[in-house]
GUNU-825520 format. One record per atom (N, C-alpha, C): residue in one letter; atom name; z, y, x negated. Coordinates in pm, 1 decimal, padded with zeros to 6 digits. Each point is the difference from the previous one (the first is absolute). Layout:
+------+------+----------+----------+----------+
| rest | atom |       pz |       py |       px |
+------+------+----------+----------+----------+
|    A |   CA |        Z |        Y |        X |
...
+------+------+----------+----------+----------+
***
This chain:
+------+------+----------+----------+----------+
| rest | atom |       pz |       py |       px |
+------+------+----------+----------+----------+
|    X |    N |  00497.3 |  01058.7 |  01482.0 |
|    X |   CA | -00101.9 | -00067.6 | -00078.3 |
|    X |    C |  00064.9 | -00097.6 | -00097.6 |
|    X |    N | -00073.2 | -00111.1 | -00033.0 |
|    X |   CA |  00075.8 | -00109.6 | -00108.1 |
|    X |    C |  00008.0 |  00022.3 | -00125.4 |
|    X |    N |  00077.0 |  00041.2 | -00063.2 |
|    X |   CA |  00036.1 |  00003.3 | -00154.5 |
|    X |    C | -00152.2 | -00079.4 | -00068.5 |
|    X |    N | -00051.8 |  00051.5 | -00148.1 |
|    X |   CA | -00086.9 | -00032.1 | -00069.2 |
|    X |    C |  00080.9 |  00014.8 | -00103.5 |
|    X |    N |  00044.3 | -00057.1 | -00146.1 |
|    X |   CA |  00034.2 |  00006.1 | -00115.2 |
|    X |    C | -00113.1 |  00018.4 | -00096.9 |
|    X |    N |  00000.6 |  00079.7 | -00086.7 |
|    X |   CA | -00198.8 | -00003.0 | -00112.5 |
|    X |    C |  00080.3 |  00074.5 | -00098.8 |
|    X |    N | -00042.1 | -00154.0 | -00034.5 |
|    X |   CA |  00031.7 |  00090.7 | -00188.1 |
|    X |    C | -00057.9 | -00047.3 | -00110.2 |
|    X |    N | -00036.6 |  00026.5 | -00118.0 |
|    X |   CA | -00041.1 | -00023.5 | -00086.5 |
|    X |    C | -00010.0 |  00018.3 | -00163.7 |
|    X |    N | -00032.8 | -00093.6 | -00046.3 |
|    X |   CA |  00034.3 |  00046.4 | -00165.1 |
|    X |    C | -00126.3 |  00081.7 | -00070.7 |
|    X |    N | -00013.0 |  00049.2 | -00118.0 |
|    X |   CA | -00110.3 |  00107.5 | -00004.2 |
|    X |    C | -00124.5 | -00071.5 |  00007.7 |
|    X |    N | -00025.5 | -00122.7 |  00006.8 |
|    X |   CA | -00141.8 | -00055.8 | -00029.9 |
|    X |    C | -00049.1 |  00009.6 |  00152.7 |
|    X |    N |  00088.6 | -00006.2 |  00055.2 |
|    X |   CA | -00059.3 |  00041.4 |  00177.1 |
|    X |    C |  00035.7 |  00142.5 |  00020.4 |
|    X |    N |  00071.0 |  00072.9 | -00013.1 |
|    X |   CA |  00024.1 |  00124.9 |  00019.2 |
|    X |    C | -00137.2 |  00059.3 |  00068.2 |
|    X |    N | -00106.2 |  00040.5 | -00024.2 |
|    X |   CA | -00129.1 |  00053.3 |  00069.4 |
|    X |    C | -00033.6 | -00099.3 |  00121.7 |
|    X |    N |  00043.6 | -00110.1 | -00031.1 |
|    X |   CA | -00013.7 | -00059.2 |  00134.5 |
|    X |    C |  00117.5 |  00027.2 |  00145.2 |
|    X |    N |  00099.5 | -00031.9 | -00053.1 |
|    X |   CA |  00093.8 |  00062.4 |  00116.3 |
|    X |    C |  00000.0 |  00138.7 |  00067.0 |
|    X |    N | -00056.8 |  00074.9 | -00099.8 |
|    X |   CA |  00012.7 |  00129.7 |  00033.5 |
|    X |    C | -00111.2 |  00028.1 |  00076.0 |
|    X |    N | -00120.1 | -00089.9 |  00027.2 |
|    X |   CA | -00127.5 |  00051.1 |  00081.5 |
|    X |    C |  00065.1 | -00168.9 |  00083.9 |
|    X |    N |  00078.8 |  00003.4 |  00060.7 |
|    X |   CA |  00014.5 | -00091.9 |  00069.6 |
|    X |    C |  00059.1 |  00038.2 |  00087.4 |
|    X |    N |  00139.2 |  00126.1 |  00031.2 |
|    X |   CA |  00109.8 |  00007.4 |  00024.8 |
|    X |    C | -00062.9 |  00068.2 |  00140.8 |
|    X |    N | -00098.8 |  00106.2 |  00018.9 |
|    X |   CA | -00054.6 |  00049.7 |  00122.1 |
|    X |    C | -00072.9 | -00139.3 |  00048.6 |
|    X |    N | -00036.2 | -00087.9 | -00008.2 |
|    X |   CA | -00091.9 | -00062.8 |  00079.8 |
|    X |    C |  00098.6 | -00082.2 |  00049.5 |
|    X |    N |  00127.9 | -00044.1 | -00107.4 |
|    X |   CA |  00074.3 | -00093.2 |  00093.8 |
|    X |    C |  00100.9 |  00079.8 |  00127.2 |
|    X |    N | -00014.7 |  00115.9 |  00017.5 |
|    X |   CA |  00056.9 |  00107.7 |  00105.6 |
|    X |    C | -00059.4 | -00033.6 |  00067.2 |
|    X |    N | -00137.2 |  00018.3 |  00056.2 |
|    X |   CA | -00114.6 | -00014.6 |  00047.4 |
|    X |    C |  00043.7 | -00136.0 |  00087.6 |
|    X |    N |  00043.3 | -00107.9 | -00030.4 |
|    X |   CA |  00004.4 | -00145.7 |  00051.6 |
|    X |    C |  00179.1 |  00026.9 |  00075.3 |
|    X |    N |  00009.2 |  00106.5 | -00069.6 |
|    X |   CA |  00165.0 |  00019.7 |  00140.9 |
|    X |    C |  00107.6 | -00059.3 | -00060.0 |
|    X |    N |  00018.2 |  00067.5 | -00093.1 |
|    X |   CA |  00093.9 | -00042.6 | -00152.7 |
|    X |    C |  00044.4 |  00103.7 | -00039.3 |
|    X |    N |  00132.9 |  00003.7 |  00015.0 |
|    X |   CA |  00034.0 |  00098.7 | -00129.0 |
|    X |    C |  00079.5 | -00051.8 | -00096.5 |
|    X |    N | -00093.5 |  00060.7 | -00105.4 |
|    X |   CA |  00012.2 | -00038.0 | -00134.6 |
|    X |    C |  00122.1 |  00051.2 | -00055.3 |
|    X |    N |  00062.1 | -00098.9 | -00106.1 |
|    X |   CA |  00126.4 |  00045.3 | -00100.5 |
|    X |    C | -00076.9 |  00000.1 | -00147.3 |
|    X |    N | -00029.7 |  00051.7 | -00038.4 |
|    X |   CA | -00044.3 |  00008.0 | -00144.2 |
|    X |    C |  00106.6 |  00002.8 | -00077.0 |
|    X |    N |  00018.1 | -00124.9 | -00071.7 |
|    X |   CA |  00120.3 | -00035.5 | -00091.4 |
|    X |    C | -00068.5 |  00033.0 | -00177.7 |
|    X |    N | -00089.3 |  00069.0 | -00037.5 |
|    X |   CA | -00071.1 |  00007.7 | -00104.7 |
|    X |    C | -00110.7 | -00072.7 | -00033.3 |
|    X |    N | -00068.5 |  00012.0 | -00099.4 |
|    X |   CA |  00083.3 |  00093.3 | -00122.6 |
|    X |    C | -00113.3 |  00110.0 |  00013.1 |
|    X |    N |  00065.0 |  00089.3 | -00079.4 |
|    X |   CA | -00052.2 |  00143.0 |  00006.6 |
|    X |    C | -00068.2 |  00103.9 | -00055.6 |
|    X |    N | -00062.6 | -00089.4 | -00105.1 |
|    X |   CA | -00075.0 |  00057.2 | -00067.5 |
|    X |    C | -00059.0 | -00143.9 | -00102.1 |
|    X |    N | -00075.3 |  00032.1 | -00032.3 |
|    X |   CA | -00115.9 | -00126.2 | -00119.4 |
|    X |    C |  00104.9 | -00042.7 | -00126.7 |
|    X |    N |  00079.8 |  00077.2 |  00005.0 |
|    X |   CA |  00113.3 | -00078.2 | -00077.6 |
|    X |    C |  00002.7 | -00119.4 | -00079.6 |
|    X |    N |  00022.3 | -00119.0 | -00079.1 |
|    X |   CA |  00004.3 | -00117.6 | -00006.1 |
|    X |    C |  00144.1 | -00007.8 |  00066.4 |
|    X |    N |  00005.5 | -00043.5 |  00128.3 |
|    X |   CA |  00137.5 | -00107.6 |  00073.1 |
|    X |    C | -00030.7 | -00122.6 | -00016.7 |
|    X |    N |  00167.7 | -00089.5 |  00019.1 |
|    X |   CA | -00008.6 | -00112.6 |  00026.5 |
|    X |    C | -00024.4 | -00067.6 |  00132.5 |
|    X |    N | -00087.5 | -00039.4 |  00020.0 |
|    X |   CA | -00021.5 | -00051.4 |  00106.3 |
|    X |    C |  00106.8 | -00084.9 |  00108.7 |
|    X |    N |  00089.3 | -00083.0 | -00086.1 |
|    X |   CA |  00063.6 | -00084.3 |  00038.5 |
|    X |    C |  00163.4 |  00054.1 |  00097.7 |
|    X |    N | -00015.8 |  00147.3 | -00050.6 |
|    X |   CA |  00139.5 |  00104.1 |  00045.8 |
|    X |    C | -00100.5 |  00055.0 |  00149.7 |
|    X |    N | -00102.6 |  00052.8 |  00021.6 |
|    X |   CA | -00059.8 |  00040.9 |  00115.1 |
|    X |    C | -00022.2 | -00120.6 |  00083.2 |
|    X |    N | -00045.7 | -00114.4 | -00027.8 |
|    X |   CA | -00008.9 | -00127.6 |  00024.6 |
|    X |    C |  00158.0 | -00039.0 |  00100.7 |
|    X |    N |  00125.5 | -00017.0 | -00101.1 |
|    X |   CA |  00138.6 | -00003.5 |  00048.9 |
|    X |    C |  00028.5 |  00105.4 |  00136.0 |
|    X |    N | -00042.5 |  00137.2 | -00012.2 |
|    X |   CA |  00024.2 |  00123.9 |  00099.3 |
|    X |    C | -00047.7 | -00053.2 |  00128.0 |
|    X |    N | -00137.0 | -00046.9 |  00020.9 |
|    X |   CA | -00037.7 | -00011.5 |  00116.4 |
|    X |    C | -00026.8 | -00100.5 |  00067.2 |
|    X |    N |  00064.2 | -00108.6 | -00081.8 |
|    X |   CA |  00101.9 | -00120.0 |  00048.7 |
|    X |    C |  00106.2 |  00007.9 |  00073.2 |
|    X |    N |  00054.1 |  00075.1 | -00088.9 |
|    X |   CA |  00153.5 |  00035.7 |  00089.3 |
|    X |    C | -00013.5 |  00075.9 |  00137.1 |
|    X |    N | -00085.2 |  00133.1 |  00004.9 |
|    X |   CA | -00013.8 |  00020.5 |  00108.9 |
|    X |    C | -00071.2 | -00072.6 |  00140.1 |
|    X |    N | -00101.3 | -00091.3 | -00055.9 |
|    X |   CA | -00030.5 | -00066.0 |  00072.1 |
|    X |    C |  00086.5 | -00125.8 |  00059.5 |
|    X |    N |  00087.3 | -00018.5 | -00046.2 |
|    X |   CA |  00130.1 | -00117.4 |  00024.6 |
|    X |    C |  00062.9 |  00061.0 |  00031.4 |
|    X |    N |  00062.5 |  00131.0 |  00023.9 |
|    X |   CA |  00131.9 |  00086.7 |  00050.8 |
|    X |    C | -00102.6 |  00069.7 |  00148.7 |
|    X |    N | -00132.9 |  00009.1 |  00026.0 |
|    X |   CA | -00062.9 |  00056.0 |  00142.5 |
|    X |    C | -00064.6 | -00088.2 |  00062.7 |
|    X |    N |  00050.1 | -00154.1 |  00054.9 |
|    X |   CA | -00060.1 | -00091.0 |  00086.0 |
|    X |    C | -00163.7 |  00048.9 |  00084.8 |
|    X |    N | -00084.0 | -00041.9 | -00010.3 |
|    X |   CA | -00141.0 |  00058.1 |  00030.8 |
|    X |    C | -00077.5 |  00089.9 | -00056.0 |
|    X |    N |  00069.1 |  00030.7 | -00097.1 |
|    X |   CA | -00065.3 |  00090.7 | -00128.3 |
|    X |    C | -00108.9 | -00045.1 | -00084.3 |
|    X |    N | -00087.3 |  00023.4 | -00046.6 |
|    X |   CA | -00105.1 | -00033.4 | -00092.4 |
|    X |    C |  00027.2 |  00082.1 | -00182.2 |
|    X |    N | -00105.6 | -00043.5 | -00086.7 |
|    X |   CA |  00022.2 |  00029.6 | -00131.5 |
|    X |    C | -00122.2 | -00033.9 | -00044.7 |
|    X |    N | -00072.3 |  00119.9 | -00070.0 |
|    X |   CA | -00110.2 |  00003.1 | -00039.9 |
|    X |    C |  00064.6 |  00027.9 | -00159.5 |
|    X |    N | -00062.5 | -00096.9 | -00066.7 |
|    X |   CA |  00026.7 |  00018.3 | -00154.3 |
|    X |    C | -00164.9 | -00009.4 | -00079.0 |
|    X |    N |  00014.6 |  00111.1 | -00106.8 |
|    X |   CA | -00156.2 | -00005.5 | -00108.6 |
|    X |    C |  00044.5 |  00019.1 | -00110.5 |
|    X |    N | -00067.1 | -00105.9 | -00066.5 |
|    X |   CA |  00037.6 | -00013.9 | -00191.5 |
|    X |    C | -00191.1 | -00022.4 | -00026.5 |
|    X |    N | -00016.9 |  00007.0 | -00087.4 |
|    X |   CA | -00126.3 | -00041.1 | -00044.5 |
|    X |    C | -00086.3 | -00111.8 |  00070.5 |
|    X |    N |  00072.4 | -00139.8 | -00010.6 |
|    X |   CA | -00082.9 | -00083.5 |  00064.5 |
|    X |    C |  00089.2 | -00046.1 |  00141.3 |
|    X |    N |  00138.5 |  00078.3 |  00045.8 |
|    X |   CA |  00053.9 | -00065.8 |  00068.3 |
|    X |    C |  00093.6 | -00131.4 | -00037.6 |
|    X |    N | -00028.7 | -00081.2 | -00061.3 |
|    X |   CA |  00082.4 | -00121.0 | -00053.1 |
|    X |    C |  00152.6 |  00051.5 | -00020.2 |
|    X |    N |  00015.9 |  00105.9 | -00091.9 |
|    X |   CA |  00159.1 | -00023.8 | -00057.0 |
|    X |    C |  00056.8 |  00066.0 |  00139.1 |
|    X |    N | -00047.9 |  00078.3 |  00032.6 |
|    X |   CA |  00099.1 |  00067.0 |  00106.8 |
|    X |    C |  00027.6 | -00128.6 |  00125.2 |
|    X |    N | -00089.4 | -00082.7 |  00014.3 |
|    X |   CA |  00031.4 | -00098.5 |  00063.2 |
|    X |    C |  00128.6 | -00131.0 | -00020.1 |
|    X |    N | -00051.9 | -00012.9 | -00146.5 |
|    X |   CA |  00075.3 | -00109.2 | -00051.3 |
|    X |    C |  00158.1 |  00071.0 |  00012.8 |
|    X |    N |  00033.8 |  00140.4 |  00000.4 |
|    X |   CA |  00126.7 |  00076.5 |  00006.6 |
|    X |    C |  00031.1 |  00014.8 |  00105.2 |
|    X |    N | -00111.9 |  00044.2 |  00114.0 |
|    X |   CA |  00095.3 | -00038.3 |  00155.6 |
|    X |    C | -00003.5 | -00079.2 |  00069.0 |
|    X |    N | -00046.2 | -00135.9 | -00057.4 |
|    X |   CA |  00035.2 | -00147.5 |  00001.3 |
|    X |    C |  00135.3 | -00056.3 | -00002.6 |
|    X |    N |  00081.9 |  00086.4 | -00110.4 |
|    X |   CA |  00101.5 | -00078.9 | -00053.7 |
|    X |    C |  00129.2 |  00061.6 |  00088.7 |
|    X |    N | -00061.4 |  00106.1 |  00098.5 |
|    X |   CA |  00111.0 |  00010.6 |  00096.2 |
|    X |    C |  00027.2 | -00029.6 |  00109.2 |
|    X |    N |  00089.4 | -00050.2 |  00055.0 |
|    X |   CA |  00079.1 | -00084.9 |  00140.6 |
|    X |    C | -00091.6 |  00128.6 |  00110.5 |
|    X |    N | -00046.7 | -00135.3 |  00086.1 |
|    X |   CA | -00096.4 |  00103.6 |  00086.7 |
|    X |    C | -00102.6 |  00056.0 | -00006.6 |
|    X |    N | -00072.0 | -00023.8 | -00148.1 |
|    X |   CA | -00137.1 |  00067.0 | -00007.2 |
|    X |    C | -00136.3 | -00072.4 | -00029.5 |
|    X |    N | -00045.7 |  00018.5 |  00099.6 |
|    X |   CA | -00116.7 | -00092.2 |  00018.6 |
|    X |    C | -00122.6 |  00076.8 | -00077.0 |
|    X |    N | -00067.3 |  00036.2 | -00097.0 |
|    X |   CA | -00053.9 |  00054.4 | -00073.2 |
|    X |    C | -00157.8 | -00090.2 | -00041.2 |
|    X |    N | -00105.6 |  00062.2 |  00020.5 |
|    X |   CA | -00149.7 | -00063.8 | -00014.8 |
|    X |    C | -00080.1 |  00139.9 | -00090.2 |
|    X |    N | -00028.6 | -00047.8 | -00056.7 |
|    X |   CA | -00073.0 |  00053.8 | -00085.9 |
|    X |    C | -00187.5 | -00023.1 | -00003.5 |
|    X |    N | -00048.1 |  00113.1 |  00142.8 |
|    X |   CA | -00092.3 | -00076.7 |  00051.8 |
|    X |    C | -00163.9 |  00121.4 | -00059.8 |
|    X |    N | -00069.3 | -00083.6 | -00060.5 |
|    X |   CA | -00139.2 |  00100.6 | -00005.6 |
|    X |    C | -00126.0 | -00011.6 |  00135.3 |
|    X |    N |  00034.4 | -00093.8 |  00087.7 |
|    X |   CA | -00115.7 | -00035.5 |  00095.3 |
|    X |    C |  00082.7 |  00052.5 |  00156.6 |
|    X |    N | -00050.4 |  00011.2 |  00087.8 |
|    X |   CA |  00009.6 |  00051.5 |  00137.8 |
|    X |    C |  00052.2 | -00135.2 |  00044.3 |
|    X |    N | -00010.3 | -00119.4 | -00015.6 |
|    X |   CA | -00006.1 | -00127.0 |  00068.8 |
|    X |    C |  00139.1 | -00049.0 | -00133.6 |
|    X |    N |  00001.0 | -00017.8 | -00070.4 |
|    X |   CA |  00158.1 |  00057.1 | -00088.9 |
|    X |    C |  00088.4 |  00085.2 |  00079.5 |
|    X |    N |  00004.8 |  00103.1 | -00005.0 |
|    X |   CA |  00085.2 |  00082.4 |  00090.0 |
|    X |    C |  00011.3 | -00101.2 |  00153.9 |
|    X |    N | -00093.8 |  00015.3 |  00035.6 |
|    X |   CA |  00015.7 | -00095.9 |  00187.5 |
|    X |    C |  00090.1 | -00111.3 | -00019.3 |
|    X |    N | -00021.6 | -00082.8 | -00085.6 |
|    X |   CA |  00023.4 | -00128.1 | -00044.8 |
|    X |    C |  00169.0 |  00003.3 | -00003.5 |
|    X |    N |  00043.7 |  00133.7 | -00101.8 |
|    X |   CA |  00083.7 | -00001.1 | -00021.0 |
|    X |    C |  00106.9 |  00028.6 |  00092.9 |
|    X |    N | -00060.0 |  00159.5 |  00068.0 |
|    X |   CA |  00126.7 | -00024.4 |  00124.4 |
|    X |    C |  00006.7 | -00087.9 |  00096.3 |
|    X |    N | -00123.3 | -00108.8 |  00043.8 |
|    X |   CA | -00027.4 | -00048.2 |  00133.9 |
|    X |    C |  00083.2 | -00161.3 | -00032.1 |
|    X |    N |  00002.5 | -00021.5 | -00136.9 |
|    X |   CA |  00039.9 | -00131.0 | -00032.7 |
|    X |    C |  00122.1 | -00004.9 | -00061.9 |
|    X |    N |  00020.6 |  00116.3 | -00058.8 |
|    X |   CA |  00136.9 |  00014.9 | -00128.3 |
|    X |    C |  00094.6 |  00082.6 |  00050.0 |
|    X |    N |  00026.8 |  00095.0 |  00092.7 |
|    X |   CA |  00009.0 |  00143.2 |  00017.3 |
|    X |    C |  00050.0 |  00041.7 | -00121.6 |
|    X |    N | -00099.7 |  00035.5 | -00072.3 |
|    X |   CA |  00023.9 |  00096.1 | -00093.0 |
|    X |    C |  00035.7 |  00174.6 |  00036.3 |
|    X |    N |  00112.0 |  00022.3 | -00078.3 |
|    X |   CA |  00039.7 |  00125.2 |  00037.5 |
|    X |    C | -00048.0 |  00097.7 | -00136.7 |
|    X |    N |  00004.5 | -00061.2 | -00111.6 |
|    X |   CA | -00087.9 |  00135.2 | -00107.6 |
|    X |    C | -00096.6 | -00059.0 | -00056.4 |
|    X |    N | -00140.1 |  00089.5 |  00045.5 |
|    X |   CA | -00120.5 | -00039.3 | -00035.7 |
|    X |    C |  00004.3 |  00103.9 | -00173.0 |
|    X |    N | -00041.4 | -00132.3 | -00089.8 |
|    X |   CA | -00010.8 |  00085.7 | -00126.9 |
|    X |    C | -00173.0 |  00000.6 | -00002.3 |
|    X |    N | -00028.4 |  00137.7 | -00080.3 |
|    X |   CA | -00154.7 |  00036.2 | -00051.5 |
|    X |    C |  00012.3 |  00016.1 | -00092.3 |
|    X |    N | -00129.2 | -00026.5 | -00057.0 |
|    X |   CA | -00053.6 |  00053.2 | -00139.5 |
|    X |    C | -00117.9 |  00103.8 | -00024.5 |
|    X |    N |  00075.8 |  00093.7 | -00096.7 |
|    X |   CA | -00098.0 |  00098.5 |  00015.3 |
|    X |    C | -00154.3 |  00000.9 | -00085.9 |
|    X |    N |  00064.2 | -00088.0 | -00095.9 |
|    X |   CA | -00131.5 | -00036.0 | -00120.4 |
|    X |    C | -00099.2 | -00117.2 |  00112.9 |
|    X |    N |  00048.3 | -00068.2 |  00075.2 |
|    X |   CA | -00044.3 | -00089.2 |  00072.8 |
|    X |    C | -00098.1 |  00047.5 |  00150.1 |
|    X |    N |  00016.5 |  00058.7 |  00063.0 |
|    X |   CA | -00052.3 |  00071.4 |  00107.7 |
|    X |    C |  00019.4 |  00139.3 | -00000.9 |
|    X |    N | -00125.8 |  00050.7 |  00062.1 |
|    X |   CA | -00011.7 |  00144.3 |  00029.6 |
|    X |    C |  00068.3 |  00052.7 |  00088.6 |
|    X |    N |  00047.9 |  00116.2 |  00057.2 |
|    X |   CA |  00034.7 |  00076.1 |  00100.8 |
|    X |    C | -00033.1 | -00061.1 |  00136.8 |
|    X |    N | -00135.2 | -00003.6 |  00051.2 |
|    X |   CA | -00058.8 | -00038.4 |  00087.8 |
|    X |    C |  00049.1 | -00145.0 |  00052.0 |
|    X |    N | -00059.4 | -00049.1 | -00096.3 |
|    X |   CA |  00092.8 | -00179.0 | -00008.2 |
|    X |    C |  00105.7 |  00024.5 |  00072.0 |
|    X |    N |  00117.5 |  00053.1 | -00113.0 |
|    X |   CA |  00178.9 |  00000.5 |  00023.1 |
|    X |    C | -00024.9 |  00073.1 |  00146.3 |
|    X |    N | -00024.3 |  00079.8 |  00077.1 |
|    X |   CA |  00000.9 |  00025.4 |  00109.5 |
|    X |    C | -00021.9 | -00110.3 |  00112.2 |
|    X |    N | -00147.3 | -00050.8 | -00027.2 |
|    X |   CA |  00017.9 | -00118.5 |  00068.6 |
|    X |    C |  00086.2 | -00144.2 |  00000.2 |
|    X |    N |  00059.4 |  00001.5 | -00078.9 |
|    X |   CA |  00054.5 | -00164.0 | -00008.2 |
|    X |    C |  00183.9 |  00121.3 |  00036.9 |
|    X |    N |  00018.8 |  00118.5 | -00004.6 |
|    X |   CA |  00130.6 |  00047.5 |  00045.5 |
|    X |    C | -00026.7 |  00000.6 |  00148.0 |
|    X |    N | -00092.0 |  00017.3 |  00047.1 |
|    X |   CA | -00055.9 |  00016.8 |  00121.3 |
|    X |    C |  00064.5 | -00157.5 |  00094.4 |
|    X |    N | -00083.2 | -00117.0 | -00075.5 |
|    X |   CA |  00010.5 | -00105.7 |  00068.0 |
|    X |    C |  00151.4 | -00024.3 | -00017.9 |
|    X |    N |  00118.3 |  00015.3 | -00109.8 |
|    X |   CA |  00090.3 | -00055.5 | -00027.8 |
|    X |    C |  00095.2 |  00077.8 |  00088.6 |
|    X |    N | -00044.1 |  00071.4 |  00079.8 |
|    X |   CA |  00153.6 |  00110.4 |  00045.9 |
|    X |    C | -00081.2 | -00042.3 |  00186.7 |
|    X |    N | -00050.0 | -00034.7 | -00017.9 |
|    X |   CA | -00056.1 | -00022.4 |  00160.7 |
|    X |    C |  00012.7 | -00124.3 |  00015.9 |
|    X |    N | -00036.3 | -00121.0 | -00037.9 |
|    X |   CA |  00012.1 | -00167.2 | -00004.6 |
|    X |    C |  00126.3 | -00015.0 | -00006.0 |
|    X |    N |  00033.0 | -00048.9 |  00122.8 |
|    X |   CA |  00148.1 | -00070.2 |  00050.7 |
|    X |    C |  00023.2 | -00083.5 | -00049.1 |
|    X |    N |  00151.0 | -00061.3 | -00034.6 |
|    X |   CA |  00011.9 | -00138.6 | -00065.5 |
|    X |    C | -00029.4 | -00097.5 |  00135.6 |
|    X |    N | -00057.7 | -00108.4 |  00001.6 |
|    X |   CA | -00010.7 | -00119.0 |  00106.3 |
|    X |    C |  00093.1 | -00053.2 |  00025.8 |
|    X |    N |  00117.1 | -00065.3 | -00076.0 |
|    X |   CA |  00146.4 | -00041.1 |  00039.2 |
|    X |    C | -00085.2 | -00141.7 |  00005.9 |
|    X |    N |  00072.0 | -00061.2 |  00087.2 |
|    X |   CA | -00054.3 | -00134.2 |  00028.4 |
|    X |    C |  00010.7 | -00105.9 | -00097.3 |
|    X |    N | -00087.1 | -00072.4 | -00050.3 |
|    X |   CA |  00034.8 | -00086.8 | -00106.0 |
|    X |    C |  00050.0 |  00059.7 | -00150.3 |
|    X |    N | -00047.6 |  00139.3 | -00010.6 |
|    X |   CA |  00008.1 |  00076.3 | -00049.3 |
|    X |    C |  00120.2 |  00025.3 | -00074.6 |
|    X |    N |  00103.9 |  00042.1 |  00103.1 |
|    X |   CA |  00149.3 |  00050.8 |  00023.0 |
|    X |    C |  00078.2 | -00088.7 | -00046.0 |
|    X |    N | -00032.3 | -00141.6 | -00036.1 |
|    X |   CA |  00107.9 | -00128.1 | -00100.9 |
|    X |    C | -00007.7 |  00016.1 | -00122.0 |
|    X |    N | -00166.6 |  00046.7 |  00005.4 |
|    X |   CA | -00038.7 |  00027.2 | -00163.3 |
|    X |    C |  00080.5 |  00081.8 | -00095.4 |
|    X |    N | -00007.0 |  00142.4 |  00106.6 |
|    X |   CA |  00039.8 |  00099.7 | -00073.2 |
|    X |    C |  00159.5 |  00000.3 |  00013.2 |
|    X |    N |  00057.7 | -00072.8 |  00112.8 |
|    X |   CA |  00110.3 | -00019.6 | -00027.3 |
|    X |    C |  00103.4 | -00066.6 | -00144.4 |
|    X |    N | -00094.3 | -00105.9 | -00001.0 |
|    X |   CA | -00009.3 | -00070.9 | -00138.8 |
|    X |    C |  00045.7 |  00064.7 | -00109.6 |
|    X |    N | -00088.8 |  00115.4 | -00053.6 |
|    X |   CA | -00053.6 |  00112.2 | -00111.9 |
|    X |    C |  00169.9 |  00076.4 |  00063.7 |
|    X |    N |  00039.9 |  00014.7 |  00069.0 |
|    X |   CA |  00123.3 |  00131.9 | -00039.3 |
|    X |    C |  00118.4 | -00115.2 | -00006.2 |
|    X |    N |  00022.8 | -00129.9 |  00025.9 |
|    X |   CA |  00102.7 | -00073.4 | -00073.0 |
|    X |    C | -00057.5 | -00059.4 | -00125.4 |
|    X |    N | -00096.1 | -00018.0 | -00072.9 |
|    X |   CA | -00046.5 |  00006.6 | -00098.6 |
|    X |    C |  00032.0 |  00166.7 | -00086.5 |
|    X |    N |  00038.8 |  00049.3 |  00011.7 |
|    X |   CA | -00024.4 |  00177.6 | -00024.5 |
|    X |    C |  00131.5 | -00015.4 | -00029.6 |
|    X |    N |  00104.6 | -00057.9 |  00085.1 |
|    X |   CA |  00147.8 | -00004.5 |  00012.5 |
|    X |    C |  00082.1 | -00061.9 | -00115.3 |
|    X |    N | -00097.8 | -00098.4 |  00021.9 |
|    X |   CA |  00086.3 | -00108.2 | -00144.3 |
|    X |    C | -00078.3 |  00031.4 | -00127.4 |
+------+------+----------+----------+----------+
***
């Protein structure tokens, strides 16, 4: 089965944790990199974790939740190889792997419900990247990433 990375800082914490069986369900097994309790964490250290793993397991995915999604994005942005969308809509998620291949979809938990985050994880782990005109683009973005 393909590696899943999910982790999160405490403002998502209730979200990852009613997330982790459904993304099994889609034929994933999950690495739960934290965090582990409602804690106040920094986001930006769980953010770094499942970056790295997702850049060290070629075809791997990374589900990250902070409150609105944004910072955990803007953090696995800033690493070589990580294509990171920070998506609240079903057609966001599509968008993102079919045009960007995005490899970590960030959520927000203050932002969408359970139900929601199921569906737009749903579309983002099933929607193939297209390649095609596509594939210069994103080529672009990892020598941009480089320098």
């Amino acid at each position: 089965m393909q590696q899943l990375y999910l982790g999160s800082d405490h403002a998502g914490y209730g979200l990852k944790n009613n997330l982790k069986d459904y993304i099994e369900t889609l034929g994933y097994t999950v690495v739960d990199l934290g965090v582990f309790s409602e804690a106040t964490y920094d986001y930006p250290d769980i953010a770094r974790e499942v970056a790295e793993k997702v850049y060290e397991n070629l075809g791997s995915f990374g589900v990250l939740i902070c409150g609105t999604g944004t910072g955990m994005c803007i953090v696995a942005n800033k690493h070589v190889g990580i294509r990171g969308a920070s998506c609240s809509t079903e057609e966001l998620a599509h968008y993102a792997r079919a045009h960007n291949n995005a490899n970590v979809l960030c959520l927000g938990q203050r932002i969408i419900d359970e139900e929601k985050a199921k569906k737009i994880l749903a579309v983002f782990l099933k929607t193939p990247f297209e390649g095609g005109r596509h594939q210069a683009r994103v080529d672009k973005i990892e020598v941009s990433a480089k320098n």
